[in-house]
C-alpha positions in Angstrom: 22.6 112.7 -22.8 23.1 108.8 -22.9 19.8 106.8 -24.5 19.1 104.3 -21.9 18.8 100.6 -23.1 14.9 99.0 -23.0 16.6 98.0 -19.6 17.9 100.7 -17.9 15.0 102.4 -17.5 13.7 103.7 -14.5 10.5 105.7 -15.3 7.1 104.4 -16.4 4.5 107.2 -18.2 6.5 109.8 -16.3 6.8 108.1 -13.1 9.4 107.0 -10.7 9.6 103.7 -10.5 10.6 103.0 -6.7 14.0 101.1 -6.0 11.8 97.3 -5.1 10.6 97.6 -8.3 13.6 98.3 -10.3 15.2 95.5 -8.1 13.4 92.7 -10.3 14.8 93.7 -13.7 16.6 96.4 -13.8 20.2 96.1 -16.1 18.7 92.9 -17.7 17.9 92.1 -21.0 16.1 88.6 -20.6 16.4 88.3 -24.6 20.6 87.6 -23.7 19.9 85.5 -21.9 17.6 82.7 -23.6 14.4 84.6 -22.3 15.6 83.5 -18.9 13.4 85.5 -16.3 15.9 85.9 -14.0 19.4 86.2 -14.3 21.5 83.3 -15.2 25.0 82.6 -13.0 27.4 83.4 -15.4 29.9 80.8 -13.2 33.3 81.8 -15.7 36.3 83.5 -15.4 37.1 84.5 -18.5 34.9 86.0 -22.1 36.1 85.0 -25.9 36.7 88.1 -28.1 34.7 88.7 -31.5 37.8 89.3 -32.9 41.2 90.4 -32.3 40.6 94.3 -33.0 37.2 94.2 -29.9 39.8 92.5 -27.3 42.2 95.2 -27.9 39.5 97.8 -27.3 38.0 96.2 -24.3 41.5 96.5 -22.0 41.8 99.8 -23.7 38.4 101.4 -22.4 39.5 99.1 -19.0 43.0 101.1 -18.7 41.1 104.3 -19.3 42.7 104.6 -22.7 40.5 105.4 -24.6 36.7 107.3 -23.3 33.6 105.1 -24.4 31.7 105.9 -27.5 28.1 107.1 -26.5 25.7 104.9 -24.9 28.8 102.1 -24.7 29.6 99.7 -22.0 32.6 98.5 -21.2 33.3 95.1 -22.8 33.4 92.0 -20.8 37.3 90.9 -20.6 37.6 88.9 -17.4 35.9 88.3 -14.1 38.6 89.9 -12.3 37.9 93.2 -14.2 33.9 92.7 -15.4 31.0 89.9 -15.1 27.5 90.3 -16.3 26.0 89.1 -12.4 28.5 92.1 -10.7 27.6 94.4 -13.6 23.7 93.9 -12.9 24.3 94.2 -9.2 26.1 97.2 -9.0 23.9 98.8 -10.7 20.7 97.7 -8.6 22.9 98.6 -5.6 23.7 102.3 -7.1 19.7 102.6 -7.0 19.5 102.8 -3.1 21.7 105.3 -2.5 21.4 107.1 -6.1 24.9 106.8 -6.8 26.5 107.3 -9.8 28.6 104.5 -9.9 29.2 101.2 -7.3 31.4 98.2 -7.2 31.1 95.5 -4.9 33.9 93.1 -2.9 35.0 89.8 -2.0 33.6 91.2 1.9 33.2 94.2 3.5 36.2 94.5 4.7 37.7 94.6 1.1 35.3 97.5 0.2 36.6 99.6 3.5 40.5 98.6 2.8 40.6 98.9 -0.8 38.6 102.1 -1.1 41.1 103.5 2.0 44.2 102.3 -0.5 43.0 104.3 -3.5 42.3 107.4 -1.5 45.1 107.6 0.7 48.9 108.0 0.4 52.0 107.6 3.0 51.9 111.2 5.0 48.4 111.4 5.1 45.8 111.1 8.0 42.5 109.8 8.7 40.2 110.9 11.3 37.4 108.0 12.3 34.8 108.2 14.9 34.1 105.7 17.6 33.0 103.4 18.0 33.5 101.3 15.3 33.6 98.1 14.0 36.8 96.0 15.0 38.1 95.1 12.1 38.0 98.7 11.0 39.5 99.9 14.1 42.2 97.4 13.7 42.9 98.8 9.9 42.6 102.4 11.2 44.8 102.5 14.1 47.3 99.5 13.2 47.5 98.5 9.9 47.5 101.8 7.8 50.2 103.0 10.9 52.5 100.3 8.7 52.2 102.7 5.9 53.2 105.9 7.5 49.1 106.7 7.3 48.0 107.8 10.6 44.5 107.5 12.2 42.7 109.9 14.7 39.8 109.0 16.8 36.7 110.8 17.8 33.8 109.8 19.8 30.5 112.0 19.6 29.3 111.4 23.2 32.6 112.0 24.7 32.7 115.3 26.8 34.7 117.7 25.5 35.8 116.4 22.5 34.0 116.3 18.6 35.4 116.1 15.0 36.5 119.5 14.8 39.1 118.9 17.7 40.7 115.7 16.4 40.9 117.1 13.2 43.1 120.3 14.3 44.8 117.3 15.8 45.3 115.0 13.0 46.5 117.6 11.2 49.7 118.5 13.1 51.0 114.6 11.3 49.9 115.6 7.9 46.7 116.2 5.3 43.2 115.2 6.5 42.5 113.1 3.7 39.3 110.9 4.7 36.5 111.2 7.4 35.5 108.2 8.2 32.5 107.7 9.7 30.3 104.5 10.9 26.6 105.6 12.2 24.8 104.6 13.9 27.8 103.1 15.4 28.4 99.1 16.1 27.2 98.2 18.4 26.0 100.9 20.4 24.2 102.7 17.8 26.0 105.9 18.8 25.2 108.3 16.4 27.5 110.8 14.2 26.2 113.9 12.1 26.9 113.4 8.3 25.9 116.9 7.4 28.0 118.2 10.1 31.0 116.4 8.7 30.4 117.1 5.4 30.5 120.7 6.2 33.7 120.4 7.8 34.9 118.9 4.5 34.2 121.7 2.6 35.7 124.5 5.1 38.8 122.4 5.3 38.4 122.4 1.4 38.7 126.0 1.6 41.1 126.5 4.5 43.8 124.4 3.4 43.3 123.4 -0.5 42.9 120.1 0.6 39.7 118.1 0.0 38.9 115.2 2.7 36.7 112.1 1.4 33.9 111.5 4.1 33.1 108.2 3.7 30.5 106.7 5.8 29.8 103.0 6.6 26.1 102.4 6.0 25.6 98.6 6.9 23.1 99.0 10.7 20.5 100.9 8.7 21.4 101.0 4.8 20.1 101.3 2.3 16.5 101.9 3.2 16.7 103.7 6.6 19.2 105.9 6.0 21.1 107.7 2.7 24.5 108.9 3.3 24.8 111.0 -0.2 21.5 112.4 0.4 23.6 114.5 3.9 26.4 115.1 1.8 28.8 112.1 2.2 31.3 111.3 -0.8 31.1 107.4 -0.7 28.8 104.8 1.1 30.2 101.6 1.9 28.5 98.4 3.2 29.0 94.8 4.4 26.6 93.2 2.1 27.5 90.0 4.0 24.4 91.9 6.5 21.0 93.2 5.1 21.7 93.3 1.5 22.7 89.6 1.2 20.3 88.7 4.0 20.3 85.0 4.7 23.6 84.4 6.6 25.1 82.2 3.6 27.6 85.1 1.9 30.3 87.2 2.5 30.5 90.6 0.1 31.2 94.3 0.4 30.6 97.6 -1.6 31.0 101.2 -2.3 28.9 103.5 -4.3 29.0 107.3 -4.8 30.1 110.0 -7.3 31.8 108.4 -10.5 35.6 109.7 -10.1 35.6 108.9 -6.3 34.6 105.1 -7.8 37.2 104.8 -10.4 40.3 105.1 -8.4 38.8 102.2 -6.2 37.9 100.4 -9.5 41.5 100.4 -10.7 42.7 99.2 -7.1 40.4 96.4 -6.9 41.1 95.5 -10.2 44.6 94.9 -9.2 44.4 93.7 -5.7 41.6 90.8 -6.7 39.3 92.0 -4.2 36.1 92.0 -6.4 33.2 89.7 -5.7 32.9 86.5 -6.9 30.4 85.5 -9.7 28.1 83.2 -7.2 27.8 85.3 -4.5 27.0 88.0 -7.2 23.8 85.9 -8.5 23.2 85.4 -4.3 22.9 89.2 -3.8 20.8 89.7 -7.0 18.5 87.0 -5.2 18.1 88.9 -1.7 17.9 91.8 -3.7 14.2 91.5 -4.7 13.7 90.9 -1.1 15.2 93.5 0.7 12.4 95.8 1.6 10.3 93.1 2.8 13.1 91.5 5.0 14.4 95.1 6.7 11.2 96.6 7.2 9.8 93.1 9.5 12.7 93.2 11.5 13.1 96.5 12.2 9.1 96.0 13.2 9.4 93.4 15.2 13.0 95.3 16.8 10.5 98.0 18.1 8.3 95.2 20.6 11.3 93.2 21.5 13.4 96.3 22.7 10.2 97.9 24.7 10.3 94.4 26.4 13.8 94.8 27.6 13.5 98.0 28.3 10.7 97.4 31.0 13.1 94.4 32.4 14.5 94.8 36.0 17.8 92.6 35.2 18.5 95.3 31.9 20.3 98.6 32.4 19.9 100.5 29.5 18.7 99.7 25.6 20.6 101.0 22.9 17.6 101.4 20.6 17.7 104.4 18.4 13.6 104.3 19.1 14.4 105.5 22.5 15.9 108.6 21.5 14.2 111.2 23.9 12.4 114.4 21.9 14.2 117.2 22.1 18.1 115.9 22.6 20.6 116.7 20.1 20.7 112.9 19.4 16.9 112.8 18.4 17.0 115.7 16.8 19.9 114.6 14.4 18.2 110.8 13.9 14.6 112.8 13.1 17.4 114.6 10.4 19.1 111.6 9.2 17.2 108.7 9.7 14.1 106.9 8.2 14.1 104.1 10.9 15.7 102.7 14.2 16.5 99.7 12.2 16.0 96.1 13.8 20.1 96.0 15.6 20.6 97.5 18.7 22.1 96.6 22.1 21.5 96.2 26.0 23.1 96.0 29.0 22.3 93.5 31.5 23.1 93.8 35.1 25.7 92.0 36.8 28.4 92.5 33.9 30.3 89.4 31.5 29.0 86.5 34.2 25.7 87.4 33.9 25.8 88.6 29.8 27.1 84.9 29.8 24.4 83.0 31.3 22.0 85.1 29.4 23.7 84.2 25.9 24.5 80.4 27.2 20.2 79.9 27.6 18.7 81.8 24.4 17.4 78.8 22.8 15.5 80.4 19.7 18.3 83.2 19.3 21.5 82.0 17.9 24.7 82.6 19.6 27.2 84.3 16.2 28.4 87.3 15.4 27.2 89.3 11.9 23.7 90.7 11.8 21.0 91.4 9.3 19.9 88.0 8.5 16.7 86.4 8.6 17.6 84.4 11.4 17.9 86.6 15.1 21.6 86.6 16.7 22.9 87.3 19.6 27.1 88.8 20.5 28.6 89.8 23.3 31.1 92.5 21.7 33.9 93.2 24.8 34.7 89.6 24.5 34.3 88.9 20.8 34.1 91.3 17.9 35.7 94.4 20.2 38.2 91.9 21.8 41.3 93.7 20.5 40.1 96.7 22.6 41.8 97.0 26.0 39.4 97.2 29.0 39.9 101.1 28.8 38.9 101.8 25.5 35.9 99.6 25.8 35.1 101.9 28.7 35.2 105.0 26.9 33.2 104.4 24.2 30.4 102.7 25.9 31.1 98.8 25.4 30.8 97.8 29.1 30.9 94.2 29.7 27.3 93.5 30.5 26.3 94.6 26.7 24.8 92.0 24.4 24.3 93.4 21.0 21.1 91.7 19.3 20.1 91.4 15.5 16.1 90.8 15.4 15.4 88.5 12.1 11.9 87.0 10.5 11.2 85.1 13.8 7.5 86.0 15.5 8.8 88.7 18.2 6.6 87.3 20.6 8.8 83.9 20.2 11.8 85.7 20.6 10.4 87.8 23.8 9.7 84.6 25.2 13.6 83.1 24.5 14.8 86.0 26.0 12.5 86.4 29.0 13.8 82.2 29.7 17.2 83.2 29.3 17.1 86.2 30.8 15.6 84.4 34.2 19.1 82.6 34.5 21.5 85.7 34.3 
């Protein structure tokens, strides 16, 4: 068993230290650092050798060449391959989901595309529920399609119809080789089982020979309302660009799970280039020590300003997973799964995209942008701009009707925001 470094440890007299705490020094040594309390940006893109004989070494352990000695780390080399800021964070970030091993992105998008790449191969097949974000949709049904890689829908709240179905499906066209899954779902907070699917990884395990990834996109309610690995999932992914980084001013990604799921990932991104970047490294460290604070106002403050809507006469329906009646199959499994209904969620105004618009159009204290998870509340109207490469049809069948405004509550007093929206609300 490994020593851990004065650093890396995680207990104190016995006890657990909790995730907030670990977040403020955890995989730093301030005494490399000039007795600098917090970490320095280590703004460079490449690290001199000690000698000639240690650089060899380093893009040995790198290539998987050779195994690391006991207790050693791999060598900095390059910041394409390694940098101390990404090194600290991926390891704070493992710490939510207690992961063995992380790596973060250049966005989230990288994490999703380059962890597809290194798990999947032309022939294959990936089966995805709905809905989901667009830009995964678009890689899932179009772009992987370029590489002979075919993806299968499923919707949980269609009738009829659940993963076990698509996957007999899928695989007619070849191997099932990742579940992907995004819950709650964006933006309608539709919710998918992770247990359930893991299960079905394993009896397709056993059935065929053939061992599906689930992977499960965490970013409405990760990492503190909800742990993937904990139900069973093989790798978590995030836009970090959302709650982790916090203050609408990065764009980053990452995955974290078992170590040899990471490492074929690892070797892709070291080859594709589509690692985070130094800065927004130190950035993340930074929202880091505020994360807890940050997701559990907002999802707070979420609960008051969805009970207003809900009670409004111009307002259809409130995707709020607080909503979720006792005794359903959709409770039941958030009651399972969940730790809280997060601070995202959705509603449906009355009198479809006119009416969606004027409401939008008046918010005054709610900004008008996609993304979510900042400090700052924003407002979207999905058919018409994140789900716009959906036909009318598919935006139909998985719930995205064109009266939905999806809504990201940030640090603002909630009775400000109720206010902003009961004012806009009065034009639609």
């Amino acid at each position: 068993m490994k020593t851990p470094k004065p650093y890396h440890h995680r207990t104190l007299s016995q006890k657990t230290l909790r995730p907030e705490t670990l977040m403020m020094g955890y995989g730093y040594d301030p005494k490399l650092s000039e007795g600098s309390v917090k970490v320095p940006l280590f703004q460079t893109s490449t690290f001199v050798f000690e000698n000639a004989e240690a650089g060899k070494h380093f893009f040995e352990l790198n290539l998987g060449k050779v195994a690391p000695l006991e207790g050693e780390e791999a060598g900095l080399i390059y910041s394409r391959f390694n940098n101390p800021n990404l090194q600290i964070l991926e390891e704070r970030l493992a710490i939510w989901d207690n992961a063995e091993d992380c790596l973060t992105f250049c966005s989230g998008m990288a994490a999703i595309s380059t962890s597809l790449l290194a798990h999947l191969r032309p022939g294959d097949t990936v089966v995805y529920s709905e809905p989901i974000y667009g830009g995964t949709q678009g890689l899932l049904s179009k772009i992987l399609a370029l590489y002979n890689v075919r993806g299968f829908g499923f919707f949980p709240g269609r009738d009829g119809e659940d993963i076990h179905s698509v996957v007999a499906t899928a695989q007619k066209t070849g191997p099932v080789k990742v579940i992907f899954i995004e819950t709650p779902a964006n933006p309608t907070n539709q919710m998918t089982d992770i247990a359930a699917a893991a299960k079905l990884r394993d009896q397709l395990e056993k059935d065929t020979g053939v061992r599906p990834l689930v992977m499960v996109d965490n970013t409405f309610l990760g990492p503190l309302w909800q742990r993937p690995l904990d139900h069973g999932a093989d790798l978590v992914l995030y836009s970090l660009t959302k709650y982790v980084g916090g203050h609408s001013d990065l764009v980053a990604g990452s995955v974290a799970g078992a170590e040899h799921h990471v490492t074929p990932i690892r070797q892709f991104r070291n080859t594709l280039g589509t690692m985070c970047d130094p800065h927004t490294g130190w950035l993340l460290l930074r929202s880091l020590e505020t994360l807890k604070i940050r997701m559990t106002e907002a999802s707070n403050s979420a609960e008051r300003v969805a009970a207003y809507l809900l009670k409004h006469p111009k307002i259809e329906q409130v995707d709020y997973l607080g909503f979720l009646k006792p005794g359903t199959a959709d409770h039941d499994l958030y009651q399972r799964q969940c730790a809280s209904p997060g601070s995202t969620f959705s509603f449906h105004v009355k009198g479809g995209t006119n009416a969606a618009f004027r409401v939008l159009d008046n918010l005054k204290i709610i900004k008008l942008a996609v993304s979510l998870g900042g400090t700052e509340s924003l407002a979207s109207h999905p058919a018409t701009m994140t789900h716009s490469g959906l036909d009318s049809a598919a935006l139909d069948r998985i719930g995205i009707t064109a009266g939905l405004i999806r809504l990201s509550i940030g640090l603002e007093n909630p009775d400000d925001l109720i206010a902003d929206l009961e004012q806009a609300l009065a034009m639609a």
